[in-house]
C-alpha positions in Angstrom: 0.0 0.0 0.0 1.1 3.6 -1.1 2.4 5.7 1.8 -0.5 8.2 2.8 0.1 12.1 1.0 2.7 14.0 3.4 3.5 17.6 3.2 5.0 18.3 -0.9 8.5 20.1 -0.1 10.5 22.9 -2.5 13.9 20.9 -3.2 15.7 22.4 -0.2 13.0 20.5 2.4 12.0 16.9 2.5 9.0 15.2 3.3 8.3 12.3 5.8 7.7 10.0 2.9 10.9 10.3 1.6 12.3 9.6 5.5 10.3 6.3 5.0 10.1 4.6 1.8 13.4 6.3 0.2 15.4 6.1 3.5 16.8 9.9 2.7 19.0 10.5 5.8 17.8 13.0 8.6 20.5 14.9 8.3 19.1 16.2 4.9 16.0 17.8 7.3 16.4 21.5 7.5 17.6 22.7 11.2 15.9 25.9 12.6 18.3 27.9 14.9 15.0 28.5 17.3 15.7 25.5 19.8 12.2 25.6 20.8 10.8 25.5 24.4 10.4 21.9 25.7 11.0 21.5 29.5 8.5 18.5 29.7 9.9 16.9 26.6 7.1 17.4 25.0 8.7 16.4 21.5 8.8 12.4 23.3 4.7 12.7 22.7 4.8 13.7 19.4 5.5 11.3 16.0 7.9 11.3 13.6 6.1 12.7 11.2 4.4 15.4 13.5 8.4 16.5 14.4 9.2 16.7 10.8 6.3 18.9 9.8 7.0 21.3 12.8 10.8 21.2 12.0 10.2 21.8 8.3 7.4 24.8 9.2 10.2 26.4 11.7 12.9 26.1 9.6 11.1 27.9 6.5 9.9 30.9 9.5 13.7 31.3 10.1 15.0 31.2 6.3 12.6 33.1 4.7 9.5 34.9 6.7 11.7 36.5 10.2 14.0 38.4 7.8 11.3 40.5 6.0 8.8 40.1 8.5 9.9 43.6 10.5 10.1 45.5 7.2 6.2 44.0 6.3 5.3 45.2 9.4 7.0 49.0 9.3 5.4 49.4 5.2 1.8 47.6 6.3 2.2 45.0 3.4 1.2 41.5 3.2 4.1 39.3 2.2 2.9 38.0 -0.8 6.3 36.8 -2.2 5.8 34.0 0.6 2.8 33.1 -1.2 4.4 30.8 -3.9 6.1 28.7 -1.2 4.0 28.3 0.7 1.7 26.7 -1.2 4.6 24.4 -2.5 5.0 23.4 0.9 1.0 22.8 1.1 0.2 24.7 3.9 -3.1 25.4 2.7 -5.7 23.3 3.5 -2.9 20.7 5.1 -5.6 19.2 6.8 -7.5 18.0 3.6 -6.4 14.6 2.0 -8.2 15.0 -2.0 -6.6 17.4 -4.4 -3.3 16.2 -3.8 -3.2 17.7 -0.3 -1.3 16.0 2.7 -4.1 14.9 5.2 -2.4 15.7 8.4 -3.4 15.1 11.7 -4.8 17.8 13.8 -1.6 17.8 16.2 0.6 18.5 13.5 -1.9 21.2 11.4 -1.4 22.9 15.0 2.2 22.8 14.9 1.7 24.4 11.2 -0.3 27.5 13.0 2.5 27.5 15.9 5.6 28.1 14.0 3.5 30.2 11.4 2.9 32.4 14.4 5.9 32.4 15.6 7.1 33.8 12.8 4.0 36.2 12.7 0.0 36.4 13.8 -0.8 38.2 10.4 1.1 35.0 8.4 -0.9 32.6 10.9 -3.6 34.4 10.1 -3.4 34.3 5.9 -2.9 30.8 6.3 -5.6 30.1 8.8 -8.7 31.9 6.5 -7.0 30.3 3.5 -7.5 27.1 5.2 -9.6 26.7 7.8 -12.2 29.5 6.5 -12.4 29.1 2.6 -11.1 25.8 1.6 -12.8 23.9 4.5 -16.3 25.9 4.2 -15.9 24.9 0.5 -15.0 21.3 0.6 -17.7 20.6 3.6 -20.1 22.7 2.1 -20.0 23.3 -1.7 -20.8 21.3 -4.7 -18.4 18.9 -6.7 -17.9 21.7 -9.4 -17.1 24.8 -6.9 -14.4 22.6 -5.1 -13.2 21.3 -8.5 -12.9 25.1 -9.2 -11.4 26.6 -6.6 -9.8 23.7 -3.9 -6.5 23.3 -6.4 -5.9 26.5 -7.0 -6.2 27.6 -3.3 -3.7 25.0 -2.5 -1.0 26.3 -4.5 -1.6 29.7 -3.8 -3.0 30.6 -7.2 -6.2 31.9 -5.9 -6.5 33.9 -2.2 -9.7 33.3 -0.3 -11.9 35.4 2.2 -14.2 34.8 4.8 -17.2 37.2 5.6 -19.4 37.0 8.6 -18.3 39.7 10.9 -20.2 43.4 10.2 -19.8 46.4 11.7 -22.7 46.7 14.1 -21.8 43.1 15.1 -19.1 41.1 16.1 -19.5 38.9 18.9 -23.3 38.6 18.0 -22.9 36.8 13.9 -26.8 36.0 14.4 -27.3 39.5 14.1 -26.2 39.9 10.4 -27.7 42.6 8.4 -26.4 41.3 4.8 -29.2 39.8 3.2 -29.5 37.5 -0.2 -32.4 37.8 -2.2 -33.6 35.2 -5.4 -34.5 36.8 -8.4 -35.1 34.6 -10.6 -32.1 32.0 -10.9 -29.9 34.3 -9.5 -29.4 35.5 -5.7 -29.3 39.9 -5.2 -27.1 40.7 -2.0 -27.3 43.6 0.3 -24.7 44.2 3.2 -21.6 44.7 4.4 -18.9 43.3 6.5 -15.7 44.3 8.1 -12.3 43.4 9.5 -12.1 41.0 6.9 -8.7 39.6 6.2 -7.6 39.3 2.8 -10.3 41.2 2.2 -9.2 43.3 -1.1 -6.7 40.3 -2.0 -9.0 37.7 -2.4 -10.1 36.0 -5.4 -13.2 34.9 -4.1 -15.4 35.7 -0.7 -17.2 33.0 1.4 -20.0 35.4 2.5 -22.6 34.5 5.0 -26.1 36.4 4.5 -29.5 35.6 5.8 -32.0 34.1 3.3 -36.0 33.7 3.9 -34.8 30.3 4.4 -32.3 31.4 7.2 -28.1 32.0 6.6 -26.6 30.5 3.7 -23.4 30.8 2.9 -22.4 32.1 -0.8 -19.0 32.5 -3.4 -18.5 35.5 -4.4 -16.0 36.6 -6.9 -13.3 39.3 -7.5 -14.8 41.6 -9.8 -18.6 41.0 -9.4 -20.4 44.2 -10.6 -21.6 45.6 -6.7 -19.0 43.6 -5.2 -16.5 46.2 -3.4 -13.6 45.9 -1.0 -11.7 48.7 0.9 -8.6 48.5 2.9 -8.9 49.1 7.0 -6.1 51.8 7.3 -4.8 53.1 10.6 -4.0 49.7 12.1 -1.3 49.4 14.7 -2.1 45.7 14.8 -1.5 43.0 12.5 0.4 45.4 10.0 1.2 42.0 7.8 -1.6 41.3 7.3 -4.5 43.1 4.7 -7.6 44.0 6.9 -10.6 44.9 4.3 -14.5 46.2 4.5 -16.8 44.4 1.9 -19.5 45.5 0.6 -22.2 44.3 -1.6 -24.9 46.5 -3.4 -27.8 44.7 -5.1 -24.7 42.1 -6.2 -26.1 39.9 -8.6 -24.7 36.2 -8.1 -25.7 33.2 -10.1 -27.7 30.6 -8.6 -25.0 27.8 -8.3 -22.7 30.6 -6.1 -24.7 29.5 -2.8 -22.9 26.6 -1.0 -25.6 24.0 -1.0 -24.5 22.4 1.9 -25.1 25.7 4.0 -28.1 25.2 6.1 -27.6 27.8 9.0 -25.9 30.1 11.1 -23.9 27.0 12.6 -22.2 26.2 9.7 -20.3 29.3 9.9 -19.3 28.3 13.3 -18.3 25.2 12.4 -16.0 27.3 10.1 -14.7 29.4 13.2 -14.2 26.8 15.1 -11.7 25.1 12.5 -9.8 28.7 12.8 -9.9 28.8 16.7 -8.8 25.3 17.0 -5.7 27.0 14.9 -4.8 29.8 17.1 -5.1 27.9 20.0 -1.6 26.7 18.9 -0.6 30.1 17.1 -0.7 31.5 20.9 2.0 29.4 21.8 4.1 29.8 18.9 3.9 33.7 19.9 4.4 33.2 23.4 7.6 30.8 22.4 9.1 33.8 20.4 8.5 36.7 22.9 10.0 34.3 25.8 13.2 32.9 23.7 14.0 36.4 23.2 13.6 37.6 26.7 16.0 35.1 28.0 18.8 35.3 25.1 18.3 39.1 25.8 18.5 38.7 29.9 21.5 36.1 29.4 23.4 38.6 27.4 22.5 42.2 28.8 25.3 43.6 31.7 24.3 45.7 33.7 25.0 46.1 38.1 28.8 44.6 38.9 29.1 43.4 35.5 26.7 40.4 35.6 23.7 39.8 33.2 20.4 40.9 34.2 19.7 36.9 34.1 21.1 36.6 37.7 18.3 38.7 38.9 15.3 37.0 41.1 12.6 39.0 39.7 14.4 38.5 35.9 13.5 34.8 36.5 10.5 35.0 38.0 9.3 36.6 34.6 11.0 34.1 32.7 9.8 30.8 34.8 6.2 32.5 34.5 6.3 32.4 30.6 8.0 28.9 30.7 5.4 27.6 32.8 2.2 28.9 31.3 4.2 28.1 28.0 4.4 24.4 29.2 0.7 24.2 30.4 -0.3 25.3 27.1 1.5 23.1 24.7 -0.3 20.1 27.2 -3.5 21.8 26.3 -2.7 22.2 22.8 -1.7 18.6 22.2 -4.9 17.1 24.2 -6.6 19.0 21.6 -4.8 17.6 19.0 -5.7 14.5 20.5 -9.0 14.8 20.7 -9.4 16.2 17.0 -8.0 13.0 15.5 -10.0 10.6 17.7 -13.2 12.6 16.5 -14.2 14.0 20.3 -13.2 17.5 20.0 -16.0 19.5 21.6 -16.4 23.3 20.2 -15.8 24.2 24.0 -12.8 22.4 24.5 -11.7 24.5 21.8 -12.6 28.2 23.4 -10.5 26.8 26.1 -7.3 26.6 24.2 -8.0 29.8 22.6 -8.8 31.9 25.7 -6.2 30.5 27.6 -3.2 30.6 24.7 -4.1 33.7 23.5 -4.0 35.0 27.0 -0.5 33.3 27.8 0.5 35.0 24.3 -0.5 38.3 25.7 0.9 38.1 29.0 4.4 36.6 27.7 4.3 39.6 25.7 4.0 41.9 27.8 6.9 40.4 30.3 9.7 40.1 27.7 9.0 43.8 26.6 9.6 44.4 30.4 12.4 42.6 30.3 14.1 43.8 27.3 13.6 47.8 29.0 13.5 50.4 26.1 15.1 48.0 23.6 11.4 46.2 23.9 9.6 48.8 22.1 11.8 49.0 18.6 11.6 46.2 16.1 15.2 45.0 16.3 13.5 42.9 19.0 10.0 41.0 17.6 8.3 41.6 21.0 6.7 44.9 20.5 5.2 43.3 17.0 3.9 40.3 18.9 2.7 42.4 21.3 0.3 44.2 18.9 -0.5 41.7 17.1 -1.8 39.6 20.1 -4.2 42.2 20.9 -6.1 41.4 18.2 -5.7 37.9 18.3 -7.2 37.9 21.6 -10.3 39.8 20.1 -11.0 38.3 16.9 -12.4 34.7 16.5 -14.4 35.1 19.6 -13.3 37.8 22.4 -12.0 36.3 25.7 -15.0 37.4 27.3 -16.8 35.1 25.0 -14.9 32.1 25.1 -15.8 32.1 29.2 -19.0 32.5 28.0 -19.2 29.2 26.1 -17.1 27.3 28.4 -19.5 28.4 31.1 -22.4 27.1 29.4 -20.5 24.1 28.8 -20.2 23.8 32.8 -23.6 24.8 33.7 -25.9 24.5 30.7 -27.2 27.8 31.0 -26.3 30.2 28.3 -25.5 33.5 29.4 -24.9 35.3 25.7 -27.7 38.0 26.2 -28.6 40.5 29.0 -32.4 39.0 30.4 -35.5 41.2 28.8 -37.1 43.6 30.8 -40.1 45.2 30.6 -40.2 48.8 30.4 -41.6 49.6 33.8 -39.2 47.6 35.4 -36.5 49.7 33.4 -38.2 52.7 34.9 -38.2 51.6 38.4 -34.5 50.5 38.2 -33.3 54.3 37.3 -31.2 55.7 39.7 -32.4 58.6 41.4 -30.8 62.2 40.7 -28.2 63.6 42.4 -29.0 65.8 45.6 -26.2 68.4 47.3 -24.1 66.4 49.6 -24.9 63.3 48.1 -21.9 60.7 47.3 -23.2 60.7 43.7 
């Protein structure tokens, strides 16, 4: 029997499969200089083939992404010249076995979205809507000819994908979508708009979630569709790799076959989202690794009082054991997930607990290296300050913090505490506060 698709490699990195069946020595495996962050020997738990995908993922973050990634960041660009390899090295839609694609596992997609992240949340995040939130909404959802169409030429990188669900009057809340498709005759009218969209103005062609009279649908909409518009989010101090857009749609005329027929509700989308979440959950560690591998090669090398590193400091390593720890709890959680995934048991709550608490870490670590790195932590010849951004909207997007505890507490106590309880108006009125009087503590 064949040897099951493994990651496809540009002539410089080689595969698994090759390890295997053409016994290629492993000395012919690129090395990363990052040595990771392993206290628990965490590698022990993982397979061959989920080491090599990781290594291989690191490696390329260190060759080719960390030495343009501060320049993509100071001009506001998306590093599209990255684009071509990384579809060689099928990073898109990794998880997907037709096509030609590799089929991984979900612990080593994860590792993907770690070292992706390390390298960057805005390269995480091209790769994550690619993936997770236009080629897996299309192959789950859409017809044999729209994945035909476009599944192939997402994986190479030929064709860039968006995702639209999130508008501006609401975020956290999807169900409360304005855009709205219409049928008119055999084709489908849309009305609405969404934002924060990334990829927005790059993309080829737009998963876009509207309400029907039969309820949310999801729909393809291409580049260049007369009422079809897309404008650039400018002013962003977050993310700055990465092309945030508004869409907008004004009576756009589709053609019946652009509705995903598999669509059938608003869960769908979240199904979608919670492909992406699952994702980030190990992107947060992969930032948190960076901004803590720097802190200590920085505190290991900075003199300062009677000529000794700021390393031999108490509170120094207090800072540092905190990341390493929380660091180390997450890569458990992470890998549990991964677990879970593969043995078809992941719960959609078990996966707002790795993004709530990664993200988090993420943040935290963050902020403790810039700490530790004094002034130096706030110019990019250091990649904290970037991270640092960038995390902040990580930990908003994809569901807020604040909503993740939401959904794990319903998970806890089977009560769903998403919206305030109704009131009547009289009780409104009789809950006023009174006005202020003099001398009052008002």
């Amino acid at each position: 029997m064949a040897p099951p698709a493994v990651l496809s490699f540009p002539p410089r990195f080689v595969p698994a499969a090759l390890i295997s069946v053409c016994k290629v020595s492993k000395e012919d495996i690129p090395l990363s200089r990052f040595p990771g962050v392993d206290l628990l020997e965490l590698d022990s738990l993982l397979s061959e083939e989920e080491r090599l995908v990781r290594d291989t993922v690191r490696a390329f973050v260190d060759d080719k992404v960390k030495p343009i990634i501060e320049e993509c960041h100071r001009e506001g660009r998306t590093p599209l010249e990255l684009v071509p390899d990384l579809g060689a090295l099928n990073l898109f839609g990794a998880s997907l076995s037709e096509y030609g694609l590799p089929g991984l596992g979900g612990v080593a997609y994860g590792l993907i979205m770690q070292e992706l992240e390390r390298g960057d949340s805005g390269l995480r995040s091209f790769v994550s809507v690619q993936s997770s939130l236009v080629m897996y909404p299309i192959h789950t959802f859409g017809s044999q000819e729209q994945k035909d169409r476009w599944i192939p030429r997402l994986a190479t990188g030929e064709a860039i994908g968006c995702f639209g669900l999130t508008e501006p009057d609401f975020g956290s809340n999807p169900g409360g979508m304005r855009t709205y498709a219409r049928k008119v005759g055999n084709d489908w009218v849309l009305n609405g708009s969404k934002q924060w969209i990334t990829n927005g103005t790059l993309a080829d062609v737009a998963v876009v979630w509207a309400r029907t009279d039969d309820g949310v649908r999801g729909f393809l909409v291409e580049k260049g569709t007369p009422g079809f518009t897309s404008s650039d989010q400018h002013g962003k101090f977050s993310l700055r790799a990465s092309i945030t857009s508004e869409l907008g749609f004004h009576d756009c005329r589709i053609p019946g076959d652009a509705i995903l027929p598999g669509t059938t509700g608003l869960r769908n989308a979240l199904m979608c989202l919670n492909q992406a979440r699952y994702g980030i959950a190990w992107g947060g560690v992969g930032s948190a690794m960076e901004c803590y591998y720097t802190a200590v090669e920085y505190a290991k090398q900075r003199i300062q009082f009677n000529g000794q590193p700021i390393a031999c400091h108490q509170m120094v390593q207090e800072k540092l054991v905190w990341m390493a720890m929380e660091i180390s709890k997450g890569q458990l959680l992470c890998l549990q997930l991964g677990r879970l995934k593969d043995a078809g048991r992941l719960k959609h709550w078990h996966i707002s607990m790795g993004k709530r608490n990664n993200v988090w870490v993420a943040r935290e670590s963050a902020k403790l290296a810039r700490e530790i790195l004094g002034a130096n932590g706030i110019v990019d010849d250091y990649p904290v300050i970037r991270h640092m951004l960038n995390i902040e909207s990580v930990f908003t997007y994809e569901g807020t913090h604040d909503i993740h505890a939401l959904i794990i507490g319903e998970a806890i106590t089977g009560i769903p505490a998403f919206n305030a309880p109704e009131r009547h108006a009289a009780q409104q009125e009789e809950e006023k506060p009174a006005p202020a009087t003099v001398g009052s503590a008002r």
